[in-house]
PDB file as gemmi writes it, atoms N, CA and C in Angstrom:
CRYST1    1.000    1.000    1.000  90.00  90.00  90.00 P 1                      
ATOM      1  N   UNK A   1       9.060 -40.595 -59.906  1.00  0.00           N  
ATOM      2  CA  UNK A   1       8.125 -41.314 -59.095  1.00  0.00           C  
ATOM      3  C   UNK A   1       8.751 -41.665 -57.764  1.00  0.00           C  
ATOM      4  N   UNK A   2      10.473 -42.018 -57.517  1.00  0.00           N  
ATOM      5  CA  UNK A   2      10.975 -42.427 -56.810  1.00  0.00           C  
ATOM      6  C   UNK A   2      10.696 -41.150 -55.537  1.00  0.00           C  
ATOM      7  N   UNK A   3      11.112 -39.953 -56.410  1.00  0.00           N  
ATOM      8  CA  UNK A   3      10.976 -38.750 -55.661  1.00  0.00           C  
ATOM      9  C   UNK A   3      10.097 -38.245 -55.185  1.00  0.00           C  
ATOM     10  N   UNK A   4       8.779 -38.702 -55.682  1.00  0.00           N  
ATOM     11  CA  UNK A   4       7.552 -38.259 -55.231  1.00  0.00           C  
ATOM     12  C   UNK A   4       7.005 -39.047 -53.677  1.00  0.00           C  
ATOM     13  N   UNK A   5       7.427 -40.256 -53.900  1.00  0.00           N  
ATOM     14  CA  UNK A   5       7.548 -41.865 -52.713  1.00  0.00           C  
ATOM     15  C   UNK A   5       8.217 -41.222 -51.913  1.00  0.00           C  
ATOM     16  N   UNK A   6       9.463 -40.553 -52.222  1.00  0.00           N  
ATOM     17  CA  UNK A   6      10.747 -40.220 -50.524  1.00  0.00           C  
ATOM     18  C   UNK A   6       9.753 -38.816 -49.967  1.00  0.00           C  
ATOM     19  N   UNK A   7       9.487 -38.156 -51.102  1.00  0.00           N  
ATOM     20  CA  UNK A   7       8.582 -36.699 -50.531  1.00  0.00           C  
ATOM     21  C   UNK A   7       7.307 -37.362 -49.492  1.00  0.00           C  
ATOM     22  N   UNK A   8       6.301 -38.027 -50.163  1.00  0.00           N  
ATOM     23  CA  UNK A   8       5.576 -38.551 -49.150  1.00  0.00           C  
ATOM     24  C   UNK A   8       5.744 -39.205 -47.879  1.00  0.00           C  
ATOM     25  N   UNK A   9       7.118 -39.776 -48.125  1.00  0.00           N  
ATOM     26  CA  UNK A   9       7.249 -40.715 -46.407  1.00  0.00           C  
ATOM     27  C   UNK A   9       8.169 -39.565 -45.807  1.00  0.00           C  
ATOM     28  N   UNK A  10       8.825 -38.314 -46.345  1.00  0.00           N  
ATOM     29  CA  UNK A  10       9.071 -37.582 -46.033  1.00  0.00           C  
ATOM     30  C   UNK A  10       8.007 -36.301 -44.920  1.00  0.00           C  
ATOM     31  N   UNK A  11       7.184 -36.667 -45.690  1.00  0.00           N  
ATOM     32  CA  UNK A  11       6.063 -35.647 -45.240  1.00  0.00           C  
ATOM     33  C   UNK A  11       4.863 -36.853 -44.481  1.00  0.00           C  
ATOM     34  N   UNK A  12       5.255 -37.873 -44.239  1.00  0.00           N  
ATOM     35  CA  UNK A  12       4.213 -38.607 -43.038  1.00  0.00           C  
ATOM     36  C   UNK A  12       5.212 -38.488 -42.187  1.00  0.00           C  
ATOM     37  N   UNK A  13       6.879 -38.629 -42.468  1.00  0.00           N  
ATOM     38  CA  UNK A  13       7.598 -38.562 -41.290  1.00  0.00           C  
ATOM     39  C   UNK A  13       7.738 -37.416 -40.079  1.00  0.00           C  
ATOM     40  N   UNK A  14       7.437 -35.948 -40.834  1.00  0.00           N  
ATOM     41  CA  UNK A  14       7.143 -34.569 -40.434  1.00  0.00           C  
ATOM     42  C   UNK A  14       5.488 -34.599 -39.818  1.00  0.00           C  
ATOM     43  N   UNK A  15       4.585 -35.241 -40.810  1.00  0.00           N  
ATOM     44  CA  UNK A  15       3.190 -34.905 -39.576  1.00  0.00           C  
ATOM     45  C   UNK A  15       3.643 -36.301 -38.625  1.00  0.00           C  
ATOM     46  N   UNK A  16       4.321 -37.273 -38.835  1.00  0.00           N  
ATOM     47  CA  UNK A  16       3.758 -37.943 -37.689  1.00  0.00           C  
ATOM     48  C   UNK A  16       4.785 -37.552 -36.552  1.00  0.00           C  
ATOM     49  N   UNK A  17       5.956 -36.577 -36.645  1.00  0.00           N  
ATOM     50  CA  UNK A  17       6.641 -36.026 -35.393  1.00  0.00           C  
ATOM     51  C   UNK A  17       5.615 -34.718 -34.900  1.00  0.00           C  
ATOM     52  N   UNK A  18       4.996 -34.159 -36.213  1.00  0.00           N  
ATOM     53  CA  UNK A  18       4.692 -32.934 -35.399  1.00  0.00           C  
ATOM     54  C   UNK A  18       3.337 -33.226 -34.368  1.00  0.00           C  
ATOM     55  N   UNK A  19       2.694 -34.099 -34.941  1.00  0.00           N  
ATOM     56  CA  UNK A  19       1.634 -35.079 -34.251  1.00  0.00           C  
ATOM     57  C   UNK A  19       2.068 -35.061 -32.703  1.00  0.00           C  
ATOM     58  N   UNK A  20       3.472 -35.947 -33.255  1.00  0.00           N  
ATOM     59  CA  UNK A  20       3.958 -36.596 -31.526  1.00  0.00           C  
ATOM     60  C   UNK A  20       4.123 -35.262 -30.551  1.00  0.00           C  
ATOM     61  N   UNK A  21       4.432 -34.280 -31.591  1.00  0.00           N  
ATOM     62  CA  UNK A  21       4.681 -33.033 -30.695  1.00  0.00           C  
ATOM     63  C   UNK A  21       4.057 -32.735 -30.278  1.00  0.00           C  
ATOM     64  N   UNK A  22       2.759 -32.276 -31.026  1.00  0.00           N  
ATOM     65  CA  UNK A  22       1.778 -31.750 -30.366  1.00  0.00           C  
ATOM     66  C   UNK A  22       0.842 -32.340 -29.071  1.00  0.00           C  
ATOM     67  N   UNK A  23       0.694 -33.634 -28.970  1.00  0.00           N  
ATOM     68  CA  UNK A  23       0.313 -34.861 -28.595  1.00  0.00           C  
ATOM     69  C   UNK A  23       1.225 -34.278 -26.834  1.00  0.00           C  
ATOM     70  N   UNK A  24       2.699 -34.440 -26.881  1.00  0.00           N  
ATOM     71  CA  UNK A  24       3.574 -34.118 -25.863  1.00  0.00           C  
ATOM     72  C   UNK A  24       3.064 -32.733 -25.473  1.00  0.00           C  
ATOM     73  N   UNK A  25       2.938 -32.044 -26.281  1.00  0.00           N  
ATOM     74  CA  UNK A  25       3.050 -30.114 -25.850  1.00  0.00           C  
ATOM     75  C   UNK A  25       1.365 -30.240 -25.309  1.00  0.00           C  
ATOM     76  N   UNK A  26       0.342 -30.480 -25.450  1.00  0.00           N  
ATOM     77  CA  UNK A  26      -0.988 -30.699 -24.640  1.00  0.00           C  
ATOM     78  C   UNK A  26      -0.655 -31.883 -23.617  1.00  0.00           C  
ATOM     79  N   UNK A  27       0.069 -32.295 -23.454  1.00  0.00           N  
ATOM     80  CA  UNK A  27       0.285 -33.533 -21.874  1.00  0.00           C  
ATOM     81  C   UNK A  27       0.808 -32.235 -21.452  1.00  0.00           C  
ATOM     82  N   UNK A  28       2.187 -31.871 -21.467  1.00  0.00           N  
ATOM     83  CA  UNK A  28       2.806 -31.069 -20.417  1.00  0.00           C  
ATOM     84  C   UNK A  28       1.534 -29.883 -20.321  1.00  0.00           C  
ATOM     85  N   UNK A  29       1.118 -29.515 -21.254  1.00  0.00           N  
ATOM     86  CA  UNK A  29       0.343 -27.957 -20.967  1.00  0.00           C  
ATOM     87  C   UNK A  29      -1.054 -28.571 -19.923  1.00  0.00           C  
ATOM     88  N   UNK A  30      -0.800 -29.682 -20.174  1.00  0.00           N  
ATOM     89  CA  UNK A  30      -2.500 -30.179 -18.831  1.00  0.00           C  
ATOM     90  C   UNK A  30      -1.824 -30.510 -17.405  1.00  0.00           C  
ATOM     91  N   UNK A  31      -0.260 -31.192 -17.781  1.00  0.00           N  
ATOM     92  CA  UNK A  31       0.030 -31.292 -16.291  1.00  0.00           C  
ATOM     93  C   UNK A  31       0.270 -29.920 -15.823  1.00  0.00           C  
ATOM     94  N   UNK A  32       1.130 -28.651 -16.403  1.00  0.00           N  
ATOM     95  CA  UNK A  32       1.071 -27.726 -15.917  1.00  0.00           C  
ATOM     96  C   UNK A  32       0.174 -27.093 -15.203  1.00  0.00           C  
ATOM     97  N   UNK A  33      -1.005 -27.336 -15.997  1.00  0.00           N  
ATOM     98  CA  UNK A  33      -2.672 -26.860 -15.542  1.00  0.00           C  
ATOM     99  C   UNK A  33      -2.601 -27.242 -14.023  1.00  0.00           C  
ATOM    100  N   UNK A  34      -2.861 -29.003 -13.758  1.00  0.00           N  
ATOM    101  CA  UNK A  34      -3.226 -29.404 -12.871  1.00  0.00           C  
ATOM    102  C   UNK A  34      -2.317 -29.107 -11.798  1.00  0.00           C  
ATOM    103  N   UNK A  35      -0.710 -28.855 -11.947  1.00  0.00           N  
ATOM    104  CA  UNK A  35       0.033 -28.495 -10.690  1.00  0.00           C  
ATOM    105  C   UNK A  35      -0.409 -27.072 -10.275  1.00  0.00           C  
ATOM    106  N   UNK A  36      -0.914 -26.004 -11.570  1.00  0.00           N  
ATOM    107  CA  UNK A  36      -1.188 -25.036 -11.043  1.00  0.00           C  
ATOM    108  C   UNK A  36      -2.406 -24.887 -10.229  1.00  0.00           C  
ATOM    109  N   UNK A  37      -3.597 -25.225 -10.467  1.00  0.00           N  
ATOM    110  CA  UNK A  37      -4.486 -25.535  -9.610  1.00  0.00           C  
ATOM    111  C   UNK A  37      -4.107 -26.470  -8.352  1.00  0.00           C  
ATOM    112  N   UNK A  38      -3.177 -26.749  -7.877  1.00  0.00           N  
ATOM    113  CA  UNK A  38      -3.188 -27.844  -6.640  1.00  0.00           C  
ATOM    114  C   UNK A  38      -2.328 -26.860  -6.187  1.00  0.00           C  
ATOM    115  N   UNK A  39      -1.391 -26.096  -6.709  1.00  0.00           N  
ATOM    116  CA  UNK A  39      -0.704 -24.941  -5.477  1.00  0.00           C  
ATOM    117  C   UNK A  39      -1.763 -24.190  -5.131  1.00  0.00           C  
ATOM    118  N   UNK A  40      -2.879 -23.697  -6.559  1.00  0.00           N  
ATOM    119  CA  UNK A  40      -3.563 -22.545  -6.218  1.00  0.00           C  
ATOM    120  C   UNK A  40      -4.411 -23.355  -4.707  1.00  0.00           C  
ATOM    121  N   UNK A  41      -5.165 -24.371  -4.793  1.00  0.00           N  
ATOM    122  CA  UNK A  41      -5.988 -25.422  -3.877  1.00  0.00           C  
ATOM    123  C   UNK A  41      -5.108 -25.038  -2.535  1.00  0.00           C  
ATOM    124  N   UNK A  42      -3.653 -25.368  -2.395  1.00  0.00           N  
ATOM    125  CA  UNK A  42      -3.087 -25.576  -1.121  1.00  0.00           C  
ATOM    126  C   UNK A  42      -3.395 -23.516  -0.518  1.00  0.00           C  
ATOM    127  N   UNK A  43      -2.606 -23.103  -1.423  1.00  0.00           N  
ATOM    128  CA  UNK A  43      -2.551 -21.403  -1.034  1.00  0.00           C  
ATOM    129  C   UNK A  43      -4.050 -21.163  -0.369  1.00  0.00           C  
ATOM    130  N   UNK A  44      -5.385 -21.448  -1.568  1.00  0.00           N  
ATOM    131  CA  UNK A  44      -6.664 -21.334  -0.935  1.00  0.00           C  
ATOM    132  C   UNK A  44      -6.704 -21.624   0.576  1.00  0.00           C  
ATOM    133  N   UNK A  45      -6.435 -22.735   0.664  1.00  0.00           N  
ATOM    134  CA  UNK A  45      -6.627 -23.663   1.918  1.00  0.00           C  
ATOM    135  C   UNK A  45      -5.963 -22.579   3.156  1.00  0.00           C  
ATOM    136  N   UNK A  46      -4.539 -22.539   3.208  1.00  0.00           N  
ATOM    137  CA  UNK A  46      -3.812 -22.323   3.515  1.00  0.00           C  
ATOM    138  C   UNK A  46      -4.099 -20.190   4.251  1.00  0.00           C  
ATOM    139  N   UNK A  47      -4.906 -20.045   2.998  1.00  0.00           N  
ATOM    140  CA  UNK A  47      -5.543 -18.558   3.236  1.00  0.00           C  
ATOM    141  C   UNK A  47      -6.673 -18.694   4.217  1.00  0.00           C  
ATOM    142  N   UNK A  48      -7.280 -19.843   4.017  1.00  0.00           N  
ATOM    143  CA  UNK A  48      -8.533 -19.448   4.602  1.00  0.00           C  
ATOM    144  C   UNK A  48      -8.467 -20.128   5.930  1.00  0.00           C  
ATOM    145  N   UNK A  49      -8.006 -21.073   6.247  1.00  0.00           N  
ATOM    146  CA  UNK A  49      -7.314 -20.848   7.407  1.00  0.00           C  
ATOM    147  C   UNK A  49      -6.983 -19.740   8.385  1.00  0.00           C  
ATOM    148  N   UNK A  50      -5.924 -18.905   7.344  1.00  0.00           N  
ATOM    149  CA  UNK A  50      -5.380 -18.044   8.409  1.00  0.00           C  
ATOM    150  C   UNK A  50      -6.826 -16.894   8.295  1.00  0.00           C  
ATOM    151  N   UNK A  51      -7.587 -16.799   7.274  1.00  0.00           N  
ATOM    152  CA  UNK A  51      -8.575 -15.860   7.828  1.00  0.00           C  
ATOM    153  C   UNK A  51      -9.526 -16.380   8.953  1.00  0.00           C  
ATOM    154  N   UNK A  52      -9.546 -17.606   8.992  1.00  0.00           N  
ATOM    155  CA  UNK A  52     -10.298 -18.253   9.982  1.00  0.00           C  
ATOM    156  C   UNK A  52      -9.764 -17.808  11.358  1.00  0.00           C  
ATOM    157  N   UNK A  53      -8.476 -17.911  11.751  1.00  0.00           N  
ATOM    158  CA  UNK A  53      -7.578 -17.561  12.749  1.00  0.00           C  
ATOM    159  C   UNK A  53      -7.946 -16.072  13.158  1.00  0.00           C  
ATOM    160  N   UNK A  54      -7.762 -15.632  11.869  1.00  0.00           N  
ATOM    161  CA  UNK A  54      -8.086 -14.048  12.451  1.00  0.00           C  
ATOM    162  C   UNK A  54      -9.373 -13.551  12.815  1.00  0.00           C  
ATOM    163  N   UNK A  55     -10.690 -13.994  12.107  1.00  0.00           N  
ATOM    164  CA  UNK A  55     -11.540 -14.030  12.311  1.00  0.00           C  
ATOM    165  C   UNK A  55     -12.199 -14.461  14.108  1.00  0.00           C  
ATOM    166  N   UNK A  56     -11.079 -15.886  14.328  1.00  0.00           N  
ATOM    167  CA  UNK A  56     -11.678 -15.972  15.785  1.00  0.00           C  
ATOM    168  C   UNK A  56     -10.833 -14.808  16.818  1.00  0.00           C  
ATOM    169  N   UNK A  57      -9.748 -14.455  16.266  1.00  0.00           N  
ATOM    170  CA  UNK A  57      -8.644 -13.780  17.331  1.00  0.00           C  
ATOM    171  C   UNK A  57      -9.909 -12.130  17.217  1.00  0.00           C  
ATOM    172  N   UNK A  58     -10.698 -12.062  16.210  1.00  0.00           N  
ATOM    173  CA  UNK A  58     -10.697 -10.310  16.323  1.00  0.00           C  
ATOM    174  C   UNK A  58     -12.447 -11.112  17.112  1.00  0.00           C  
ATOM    175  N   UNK A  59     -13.107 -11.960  16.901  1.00  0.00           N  
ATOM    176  CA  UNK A  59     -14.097 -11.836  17.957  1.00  0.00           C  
ATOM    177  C   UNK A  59     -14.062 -12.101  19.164  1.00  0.00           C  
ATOM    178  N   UNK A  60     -12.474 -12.529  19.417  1.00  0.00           N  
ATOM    179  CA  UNK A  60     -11.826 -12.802  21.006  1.00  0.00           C  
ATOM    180  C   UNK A  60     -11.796 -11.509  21.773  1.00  0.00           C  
ATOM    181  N   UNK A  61     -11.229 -10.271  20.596  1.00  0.00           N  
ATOM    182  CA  UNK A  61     -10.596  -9.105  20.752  1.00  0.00           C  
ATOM    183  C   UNK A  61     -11.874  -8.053  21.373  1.00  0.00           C  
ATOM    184  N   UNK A  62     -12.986  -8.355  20.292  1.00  0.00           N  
ATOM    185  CA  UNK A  62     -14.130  -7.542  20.638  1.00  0.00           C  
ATOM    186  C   UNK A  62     -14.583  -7.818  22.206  1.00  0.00           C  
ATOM    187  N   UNK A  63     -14.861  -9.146  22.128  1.00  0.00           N  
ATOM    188  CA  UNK A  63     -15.302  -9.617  23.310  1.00  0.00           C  
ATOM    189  C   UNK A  63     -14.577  -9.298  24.332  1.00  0.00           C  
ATOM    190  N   UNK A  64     -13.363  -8.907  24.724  1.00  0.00           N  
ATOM    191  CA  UNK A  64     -12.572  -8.580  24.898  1.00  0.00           C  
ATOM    192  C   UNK A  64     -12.905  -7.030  25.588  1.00  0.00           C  
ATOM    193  N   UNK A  65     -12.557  -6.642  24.309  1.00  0.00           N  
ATOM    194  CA  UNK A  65     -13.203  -4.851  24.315  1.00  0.00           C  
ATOM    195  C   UNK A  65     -14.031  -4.376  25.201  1.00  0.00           C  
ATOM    196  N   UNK A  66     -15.087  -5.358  24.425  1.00  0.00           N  
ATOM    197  CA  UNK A  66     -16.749  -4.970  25.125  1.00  0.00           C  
ATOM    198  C   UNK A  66     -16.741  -5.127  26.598  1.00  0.00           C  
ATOM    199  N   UNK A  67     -15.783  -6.264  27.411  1.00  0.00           N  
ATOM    200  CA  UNK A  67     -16.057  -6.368  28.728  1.00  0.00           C  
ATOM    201  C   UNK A  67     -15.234  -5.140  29.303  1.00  0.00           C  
ATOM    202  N   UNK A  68     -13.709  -4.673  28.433  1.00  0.00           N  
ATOM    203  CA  UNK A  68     -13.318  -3.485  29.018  1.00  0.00           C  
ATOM    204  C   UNK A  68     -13.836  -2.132  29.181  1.00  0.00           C  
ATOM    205  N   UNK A  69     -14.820  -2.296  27.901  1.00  0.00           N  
ATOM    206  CA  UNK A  69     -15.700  -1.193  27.743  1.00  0.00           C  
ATOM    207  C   UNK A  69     -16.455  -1.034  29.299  1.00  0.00           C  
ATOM    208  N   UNK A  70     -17.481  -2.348  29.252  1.00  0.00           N  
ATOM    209  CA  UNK A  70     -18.372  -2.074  30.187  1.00  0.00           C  
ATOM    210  C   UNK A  70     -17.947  -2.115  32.135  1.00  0.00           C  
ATOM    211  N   UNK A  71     -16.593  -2.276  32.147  1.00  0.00           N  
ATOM    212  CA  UNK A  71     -16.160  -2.280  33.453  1.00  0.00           C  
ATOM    213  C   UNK A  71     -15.422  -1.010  33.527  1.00  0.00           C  
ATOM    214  N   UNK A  72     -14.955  -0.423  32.527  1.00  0.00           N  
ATOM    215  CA  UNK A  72     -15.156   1.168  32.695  1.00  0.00           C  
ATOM    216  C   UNK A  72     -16.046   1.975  32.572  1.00  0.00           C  
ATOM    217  N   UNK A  73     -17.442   1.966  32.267  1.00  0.00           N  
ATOM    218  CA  UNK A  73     -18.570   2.344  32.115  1.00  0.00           C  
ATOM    219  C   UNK A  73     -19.154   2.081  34.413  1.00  0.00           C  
ATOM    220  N   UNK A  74     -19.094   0.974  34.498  1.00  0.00           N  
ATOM    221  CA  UNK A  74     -19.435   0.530  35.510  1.00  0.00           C  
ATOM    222  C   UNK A  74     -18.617   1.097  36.231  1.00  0.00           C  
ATOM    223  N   UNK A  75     -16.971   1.195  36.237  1.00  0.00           N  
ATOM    224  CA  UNK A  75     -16.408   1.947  37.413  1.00  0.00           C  
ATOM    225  C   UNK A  75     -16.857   3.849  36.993  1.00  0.00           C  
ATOM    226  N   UNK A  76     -16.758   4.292  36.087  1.00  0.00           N  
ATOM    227  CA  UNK A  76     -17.108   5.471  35.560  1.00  0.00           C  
ATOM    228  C   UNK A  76     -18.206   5.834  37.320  1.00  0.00           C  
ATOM    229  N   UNK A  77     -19.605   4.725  36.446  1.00  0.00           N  
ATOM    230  CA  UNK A  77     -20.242   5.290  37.204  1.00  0.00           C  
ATOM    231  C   UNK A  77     -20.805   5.282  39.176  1.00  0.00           C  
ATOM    232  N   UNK A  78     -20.009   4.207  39.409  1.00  0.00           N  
ATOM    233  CA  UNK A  78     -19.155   3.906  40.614  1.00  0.00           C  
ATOM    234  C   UNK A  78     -18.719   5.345  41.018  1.00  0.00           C  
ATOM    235  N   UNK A  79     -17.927   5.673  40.158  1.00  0.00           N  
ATOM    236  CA  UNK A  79     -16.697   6.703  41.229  1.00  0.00           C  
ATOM    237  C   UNK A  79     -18.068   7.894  41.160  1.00  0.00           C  
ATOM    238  N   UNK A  80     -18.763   8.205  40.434  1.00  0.00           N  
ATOM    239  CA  UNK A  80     -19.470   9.514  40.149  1.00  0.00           C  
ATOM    240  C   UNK A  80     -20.781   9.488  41.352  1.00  0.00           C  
ATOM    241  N   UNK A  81     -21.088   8.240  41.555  1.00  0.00           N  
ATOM    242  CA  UNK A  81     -22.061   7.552  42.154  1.00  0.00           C  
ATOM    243  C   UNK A  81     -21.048   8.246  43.818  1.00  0.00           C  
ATOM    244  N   UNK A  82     -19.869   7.560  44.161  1.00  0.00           N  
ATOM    245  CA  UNK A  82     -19.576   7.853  44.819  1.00  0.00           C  
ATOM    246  C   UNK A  82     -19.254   9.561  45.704  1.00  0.00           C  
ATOM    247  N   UNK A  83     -18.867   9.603  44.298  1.00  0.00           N  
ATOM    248  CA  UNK A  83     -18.506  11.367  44.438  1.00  0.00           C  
ATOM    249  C   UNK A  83     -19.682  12.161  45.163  1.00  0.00           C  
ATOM    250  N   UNK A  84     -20.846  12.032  44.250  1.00  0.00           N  
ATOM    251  CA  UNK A  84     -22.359  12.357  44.750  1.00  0.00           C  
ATOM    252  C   UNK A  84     -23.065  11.980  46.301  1.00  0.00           C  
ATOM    253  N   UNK A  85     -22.527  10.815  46.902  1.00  0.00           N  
ATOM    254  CA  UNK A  85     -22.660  10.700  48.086  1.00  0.00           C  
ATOM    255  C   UNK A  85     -21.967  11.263  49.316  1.00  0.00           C  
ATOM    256  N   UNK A  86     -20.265  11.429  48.429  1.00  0.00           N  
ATOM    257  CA  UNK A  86     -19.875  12.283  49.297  1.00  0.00           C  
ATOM    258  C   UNK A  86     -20.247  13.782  49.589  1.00  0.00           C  
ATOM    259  N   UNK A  87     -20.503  14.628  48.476  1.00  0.00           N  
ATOM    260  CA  UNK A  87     -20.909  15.492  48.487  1.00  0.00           C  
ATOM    261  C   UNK A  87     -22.193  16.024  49.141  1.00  0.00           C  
ATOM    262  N   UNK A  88     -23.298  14.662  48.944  1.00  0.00           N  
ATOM    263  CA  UNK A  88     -24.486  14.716  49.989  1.00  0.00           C  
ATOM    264  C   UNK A  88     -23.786  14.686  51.397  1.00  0.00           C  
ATOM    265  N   UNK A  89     -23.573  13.794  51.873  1.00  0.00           N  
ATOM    266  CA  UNK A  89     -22.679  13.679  53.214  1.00  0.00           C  
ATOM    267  C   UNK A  89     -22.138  14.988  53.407  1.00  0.00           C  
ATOM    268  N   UNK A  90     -21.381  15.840  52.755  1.00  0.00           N  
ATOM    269  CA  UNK A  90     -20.789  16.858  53.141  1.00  0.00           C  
ATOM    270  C   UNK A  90     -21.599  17.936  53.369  1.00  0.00           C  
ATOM    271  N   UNK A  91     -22.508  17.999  52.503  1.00  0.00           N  
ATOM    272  CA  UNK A  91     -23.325  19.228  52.520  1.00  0.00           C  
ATOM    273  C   UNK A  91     -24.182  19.397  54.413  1.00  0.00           C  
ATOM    274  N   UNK A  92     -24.812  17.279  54.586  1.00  0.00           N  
ATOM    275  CA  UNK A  92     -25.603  17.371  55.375  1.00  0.00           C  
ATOM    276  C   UNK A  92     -24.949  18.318  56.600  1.00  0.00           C  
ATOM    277  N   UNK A  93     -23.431  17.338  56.690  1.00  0.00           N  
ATOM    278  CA  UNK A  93     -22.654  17.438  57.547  1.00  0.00           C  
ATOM    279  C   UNK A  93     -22.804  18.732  58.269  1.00  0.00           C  
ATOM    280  N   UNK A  94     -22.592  19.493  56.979  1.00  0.00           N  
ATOM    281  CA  UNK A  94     -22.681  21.278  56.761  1.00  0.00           C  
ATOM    282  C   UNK A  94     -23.615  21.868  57.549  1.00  0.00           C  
ATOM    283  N   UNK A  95     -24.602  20.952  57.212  1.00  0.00           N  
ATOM    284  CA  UNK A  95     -26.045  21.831  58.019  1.00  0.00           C  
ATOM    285  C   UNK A  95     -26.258  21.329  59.098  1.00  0.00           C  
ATOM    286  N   UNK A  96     -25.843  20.717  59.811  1.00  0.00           N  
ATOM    287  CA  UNK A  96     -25.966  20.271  60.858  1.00  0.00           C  
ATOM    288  C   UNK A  96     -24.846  20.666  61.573  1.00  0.00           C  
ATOM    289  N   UNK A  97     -23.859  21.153  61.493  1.00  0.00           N  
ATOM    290  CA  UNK A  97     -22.493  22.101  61.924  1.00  0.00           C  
ATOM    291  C   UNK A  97     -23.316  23.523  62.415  1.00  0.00           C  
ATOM    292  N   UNK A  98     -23.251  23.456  63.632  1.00  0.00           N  
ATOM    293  CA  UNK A  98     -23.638  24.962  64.311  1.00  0.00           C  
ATOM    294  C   UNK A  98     -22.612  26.390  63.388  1.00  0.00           C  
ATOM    295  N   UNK A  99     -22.741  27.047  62.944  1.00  0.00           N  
ATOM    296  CA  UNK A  99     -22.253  28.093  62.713  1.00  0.00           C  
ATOM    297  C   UNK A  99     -22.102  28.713  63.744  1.00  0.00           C  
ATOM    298  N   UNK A 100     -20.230  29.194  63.395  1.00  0.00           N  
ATOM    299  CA  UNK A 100     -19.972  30.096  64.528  1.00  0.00           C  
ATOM    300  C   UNK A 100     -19.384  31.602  64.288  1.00  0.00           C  
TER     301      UNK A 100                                                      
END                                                                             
């Protein structure tokens, strides 16, 4: 009977550590959780940011573009514009030059 008494406080002494264990091993496994979500939170942050950055730098870039685009479009047709007048001019020139 004595032995049966040490077996039982034997075996509340084993569930009530493995208890405590388990009890400890779900705290750490939730704080783990929560640090991992607050790096993942900062990294998020931290990403979207820099896509934000890039996002304004490439509609700086376009804008950018587009005015280089269209001031070579505009000189393009400048010089061709020009070319064409000279060539009128030359031709008139031409005909109005007495042949000799």
């Amino acid at each position: 009977m004595k032995d049966q008494q040490e077996r039982s406080e034997k075996d509340a002494r084993r569930k009530e550590k493995r208890d405590t264990d388990e009890a400890q091993r779900v705290t750490k496994e939730q704080e783990r959780r929560k640090a991992y979500l607050e790096r993942e939170q900062v990294i998020e942050k931290a990403s979207e940011a820099g896509r934000k950055k890039r996002t304004e730098k490439r509609a700086a870039e376009e804008a950018d573009q587009l005015a280089r685009a269209q001031a070579r479009r505009t000189a393009y047709s400048d010089r061709e514009k020009s070319m064409g007048e000279t060539r009128d001019a030359r031709i008139l020139k031409d005909k109005k030059q007495p042949r000799k």
